[in-house]
Backbone bond lengths (Angstrom), bond angles and torsions (degrees), N, CA, C in turn:
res aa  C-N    CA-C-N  psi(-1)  N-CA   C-N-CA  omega(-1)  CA-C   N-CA-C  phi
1 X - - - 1.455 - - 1.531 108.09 -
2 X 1.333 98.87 109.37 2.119 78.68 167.84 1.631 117.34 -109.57
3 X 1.335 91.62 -159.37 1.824 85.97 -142.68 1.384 113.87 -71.37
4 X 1.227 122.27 -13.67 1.910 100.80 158.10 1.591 123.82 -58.60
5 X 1.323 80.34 -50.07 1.518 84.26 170.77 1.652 135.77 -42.91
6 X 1.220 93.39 -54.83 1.464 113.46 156.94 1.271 125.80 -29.57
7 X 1.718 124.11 -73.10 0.983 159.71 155.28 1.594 98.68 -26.96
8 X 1.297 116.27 -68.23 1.634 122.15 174.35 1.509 116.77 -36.17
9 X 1.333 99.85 -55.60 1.591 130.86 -164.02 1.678 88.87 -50.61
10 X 1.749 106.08 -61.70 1.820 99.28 -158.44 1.385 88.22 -78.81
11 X 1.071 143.15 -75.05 1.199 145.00 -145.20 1.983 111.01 -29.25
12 X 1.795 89.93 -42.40 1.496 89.32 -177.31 1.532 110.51 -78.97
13 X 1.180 111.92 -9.59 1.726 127.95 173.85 2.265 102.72 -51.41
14 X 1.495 79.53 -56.38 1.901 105.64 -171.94 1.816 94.20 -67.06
15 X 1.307 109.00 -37.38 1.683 100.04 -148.98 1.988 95.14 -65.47
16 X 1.427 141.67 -44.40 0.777 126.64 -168.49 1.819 117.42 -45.17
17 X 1.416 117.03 -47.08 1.365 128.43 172.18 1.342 123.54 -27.26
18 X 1.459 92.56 -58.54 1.605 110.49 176.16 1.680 123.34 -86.41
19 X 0.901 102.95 4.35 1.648 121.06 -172.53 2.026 83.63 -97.88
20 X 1.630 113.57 -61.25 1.570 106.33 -172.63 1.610 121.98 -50.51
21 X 1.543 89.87 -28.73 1.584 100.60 172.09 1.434 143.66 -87.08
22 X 1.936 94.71 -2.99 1.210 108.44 161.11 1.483 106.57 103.75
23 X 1.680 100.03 17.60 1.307 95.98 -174.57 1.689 97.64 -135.36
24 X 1.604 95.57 -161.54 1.998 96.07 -167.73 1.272 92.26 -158.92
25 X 1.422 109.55 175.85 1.409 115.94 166.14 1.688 103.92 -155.54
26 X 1.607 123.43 147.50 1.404 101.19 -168.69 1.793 84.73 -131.95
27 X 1.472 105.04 156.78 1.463 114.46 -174.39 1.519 89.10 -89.73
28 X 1.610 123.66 140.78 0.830 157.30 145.59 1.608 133.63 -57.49
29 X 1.411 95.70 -106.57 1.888 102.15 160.94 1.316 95.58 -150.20
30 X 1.127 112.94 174.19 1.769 131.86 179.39 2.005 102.01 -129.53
31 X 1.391 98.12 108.42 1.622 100.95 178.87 1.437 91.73 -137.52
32 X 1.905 120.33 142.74 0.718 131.64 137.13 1.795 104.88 70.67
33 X 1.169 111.55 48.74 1.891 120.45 -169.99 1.181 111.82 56.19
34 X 1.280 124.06 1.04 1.681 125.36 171.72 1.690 126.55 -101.00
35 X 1.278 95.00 102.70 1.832 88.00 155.87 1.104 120.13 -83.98
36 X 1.705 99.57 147.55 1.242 111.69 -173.10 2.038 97.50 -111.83
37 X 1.548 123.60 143.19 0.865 135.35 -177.09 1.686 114.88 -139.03
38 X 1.255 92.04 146.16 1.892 105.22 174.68 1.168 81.91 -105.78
39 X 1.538 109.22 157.72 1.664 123.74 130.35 1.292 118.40 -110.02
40 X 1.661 104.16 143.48 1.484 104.33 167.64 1.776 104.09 -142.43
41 X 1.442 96.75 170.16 1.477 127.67 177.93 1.357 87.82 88.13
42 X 1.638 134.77 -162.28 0.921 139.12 -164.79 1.451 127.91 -37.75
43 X 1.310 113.90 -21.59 1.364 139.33 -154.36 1.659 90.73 -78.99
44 X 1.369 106.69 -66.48 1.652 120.22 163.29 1.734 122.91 -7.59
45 X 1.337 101.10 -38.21 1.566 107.59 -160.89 1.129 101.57 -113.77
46 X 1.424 138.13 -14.89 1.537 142.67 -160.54 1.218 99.67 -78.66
47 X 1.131 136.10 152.07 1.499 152.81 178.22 1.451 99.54 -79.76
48 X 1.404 116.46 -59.35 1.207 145.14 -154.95 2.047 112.99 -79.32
49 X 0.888 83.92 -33.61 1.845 111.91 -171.11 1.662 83.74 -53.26
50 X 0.843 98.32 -91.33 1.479 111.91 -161.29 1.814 110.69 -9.25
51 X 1.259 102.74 -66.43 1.667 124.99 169.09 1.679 101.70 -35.43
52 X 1.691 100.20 -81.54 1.638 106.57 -167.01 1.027 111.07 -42.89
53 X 1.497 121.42 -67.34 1.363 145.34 154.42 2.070 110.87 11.74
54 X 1.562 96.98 -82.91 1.568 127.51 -172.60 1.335 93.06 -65.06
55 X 1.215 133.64 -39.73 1.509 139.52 -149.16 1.652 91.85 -90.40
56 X 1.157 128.14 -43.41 2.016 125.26 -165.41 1.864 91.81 -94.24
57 X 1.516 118.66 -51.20 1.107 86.69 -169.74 1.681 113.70 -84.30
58 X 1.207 105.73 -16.21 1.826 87.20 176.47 1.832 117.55 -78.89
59 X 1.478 119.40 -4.85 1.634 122.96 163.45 1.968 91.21 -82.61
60 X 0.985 134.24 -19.60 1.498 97.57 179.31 1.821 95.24 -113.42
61 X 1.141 139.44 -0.22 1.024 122.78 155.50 1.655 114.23 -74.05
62 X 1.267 134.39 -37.51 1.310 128.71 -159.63 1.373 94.69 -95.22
63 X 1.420 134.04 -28.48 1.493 124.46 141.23 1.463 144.12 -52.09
64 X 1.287 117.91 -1.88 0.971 137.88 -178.85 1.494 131.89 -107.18
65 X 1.990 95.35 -39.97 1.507 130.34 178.77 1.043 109.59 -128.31
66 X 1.318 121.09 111.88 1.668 132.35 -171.46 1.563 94.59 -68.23
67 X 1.399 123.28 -41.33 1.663 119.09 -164.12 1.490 94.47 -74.30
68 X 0.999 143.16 -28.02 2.057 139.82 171.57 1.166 92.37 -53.28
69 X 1.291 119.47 142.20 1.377 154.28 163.92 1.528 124.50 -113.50
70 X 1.804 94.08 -44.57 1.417 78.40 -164.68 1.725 81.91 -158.94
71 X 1.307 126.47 176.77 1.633 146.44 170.20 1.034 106.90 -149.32
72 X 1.288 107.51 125.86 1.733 136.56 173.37 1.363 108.12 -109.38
73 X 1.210 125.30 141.44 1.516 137.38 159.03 1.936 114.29 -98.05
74 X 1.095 107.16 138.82 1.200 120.52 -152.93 1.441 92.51 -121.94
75 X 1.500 131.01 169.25 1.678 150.38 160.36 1.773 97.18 -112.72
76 X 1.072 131.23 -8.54 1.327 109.95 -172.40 1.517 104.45 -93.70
């Protein structure tokens, strides 16, 4: 498996959580130890999301994937 894949693999692990809560998250690209992430559905509008959001999935991605470094949330 390499590392998008990877990245794919947990992310869809995380996405049910945020899907119960009315929210989403969509993979972007992976450059340079960074994922890049949207949020959508509720997640989208939260002030707060963004933070929690970046903050749970980039500790279990960079725990998971030695090459993750870091997760960014994006508007594009």
């Amino acid at each position: 498996m390499d590392t998008i894949e990877h990245i794919l693999f947990v992310i869809n692990k995380v996405r049910p959580f945020l899907i119960n809560d009315g929210g989403d998250v969509e993979f972007v690209k992976y450059e340079e130890g960074i994922v890049y992430l949207k949020l959508a559905g509720a997640c989208k509008d939260c002030s707060l999301a963004d933070e929690e959001i970046k903050d749970t999935v980039e500790t279990i991605l960079t725990s998971e994937i030695p090459e993750v470094i870091e997760v960014k949330v994006i508007d594009a």
